[in-house]
C-alpha positions in Angstrom: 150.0 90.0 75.4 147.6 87.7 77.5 144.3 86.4 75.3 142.0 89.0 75.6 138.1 88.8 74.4 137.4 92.6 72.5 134.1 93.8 71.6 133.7 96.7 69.9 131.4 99.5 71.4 130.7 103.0 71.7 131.4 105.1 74.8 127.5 106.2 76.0 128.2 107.8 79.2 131.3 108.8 81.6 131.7 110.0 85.5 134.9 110.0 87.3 134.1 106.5 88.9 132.9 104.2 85.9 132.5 104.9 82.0 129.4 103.1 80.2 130.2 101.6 76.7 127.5 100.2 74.9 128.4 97.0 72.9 127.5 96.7 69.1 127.3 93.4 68.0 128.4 92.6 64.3 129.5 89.6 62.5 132.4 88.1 63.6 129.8 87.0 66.9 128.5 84.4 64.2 132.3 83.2 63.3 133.4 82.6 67.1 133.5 79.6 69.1 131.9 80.9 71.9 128.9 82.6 70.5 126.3 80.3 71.5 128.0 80.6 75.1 128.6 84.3 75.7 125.3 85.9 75.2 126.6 88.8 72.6 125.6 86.6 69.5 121.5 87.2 70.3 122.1 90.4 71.7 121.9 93.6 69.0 123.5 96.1 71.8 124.9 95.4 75.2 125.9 98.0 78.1 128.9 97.9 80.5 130.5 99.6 82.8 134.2 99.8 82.6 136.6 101.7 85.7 137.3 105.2 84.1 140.7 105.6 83.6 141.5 108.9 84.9 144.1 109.6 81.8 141.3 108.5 79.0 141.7 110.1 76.1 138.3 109.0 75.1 135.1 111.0 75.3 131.2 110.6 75.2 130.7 108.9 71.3 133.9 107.6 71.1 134.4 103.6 69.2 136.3 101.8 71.4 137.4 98.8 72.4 136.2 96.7 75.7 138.8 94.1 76.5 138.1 90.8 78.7 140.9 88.4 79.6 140.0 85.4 77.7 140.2 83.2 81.0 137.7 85.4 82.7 134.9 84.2 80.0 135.8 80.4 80.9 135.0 81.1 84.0 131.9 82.7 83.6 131.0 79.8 81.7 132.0 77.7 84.4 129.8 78.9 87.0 127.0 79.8 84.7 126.8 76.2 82.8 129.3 73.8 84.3 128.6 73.7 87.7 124.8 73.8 87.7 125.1 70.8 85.1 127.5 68.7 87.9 124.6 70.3 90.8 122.3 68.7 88.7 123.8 65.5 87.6 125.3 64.9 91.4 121.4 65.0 93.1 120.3 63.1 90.6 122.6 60.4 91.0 122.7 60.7 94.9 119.7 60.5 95.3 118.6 57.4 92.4 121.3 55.6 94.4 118.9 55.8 97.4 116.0 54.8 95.6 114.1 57.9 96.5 111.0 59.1 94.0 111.8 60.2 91.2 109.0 63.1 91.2 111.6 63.8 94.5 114.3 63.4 92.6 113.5 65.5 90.0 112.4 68.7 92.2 115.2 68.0 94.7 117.5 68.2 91.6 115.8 71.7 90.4 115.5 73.1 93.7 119.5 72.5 94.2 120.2 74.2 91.2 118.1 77.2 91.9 119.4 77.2 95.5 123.1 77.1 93.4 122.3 80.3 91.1 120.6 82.0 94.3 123.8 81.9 95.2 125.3 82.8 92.6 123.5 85.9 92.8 124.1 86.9 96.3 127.5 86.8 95.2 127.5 88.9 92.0 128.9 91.7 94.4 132.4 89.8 95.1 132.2 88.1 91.5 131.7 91.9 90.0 134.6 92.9 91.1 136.6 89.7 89.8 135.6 90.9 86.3 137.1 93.9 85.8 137.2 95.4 81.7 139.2 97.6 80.3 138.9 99.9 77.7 141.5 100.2 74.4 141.1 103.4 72.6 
């Protein structure tokens, strides 16, 4: 089986279309790697919304369990705190090679990474799509 990211949660609400599951956090956030990256470690409880399986067995109350493939996390992180970082770095650089200001270079460097999660935002749409969970009973 493919590496999968599980968090364990509780099934709040369910329509024929998507299936909310609110995420409990618990330990094991404080043992993982990614903790500091994901946002689940300062989080007590979490909602998503999961496709509803039209052959669930599962009802509203349920524990279940909300699956991620692992890769999709990396590249959350990616665009949330990579590329922002080289956005940053790259106007920066650019722009100290041209011996601009660096009050210019500074705000031109912050504006371009606002412009970048702007965005990033407009696209949350498309992006929503790419991140599709699934629930294991």
């Amino acid at each position: 089986m493919k590496e999968v990211v599980a968090h364990k949660g509780k099934v709040v609400k369910m329509t024929p279309q998507v299936t909310t599951v609110a995420i409990l956090q618990h330990g094991a956030c404080s043992q993982c790697h990614a903790a500091g990256l994901c946002g689940m470690a300062d989080m007590a409880e979490k909602t998503v919304e999961v496709p509803t399986d039209p052959y669930a067995t599962y009802n509203v109350g349920d524990e279940v369990h909300v699956l991620l493939k692992a890769s999709m996390g990396m590249k959350a992180v990616w665009l949330a705190y990579f590329i922002p970082l080289l956005v940053l770095l790259a106007v920066v650089l650019l722009l100290s090679a041209l011996q601009v200001g660096e009050v210019f270079t500074g705000v031109s460097a912050l504006v371009s990474v606002g412009l970048y999660y702007l965005l990033l935002y407009l696209a949350k749409d498309k992006l929503k799509n790419e991140y599709i969970f699934t629930i294991k009973g």
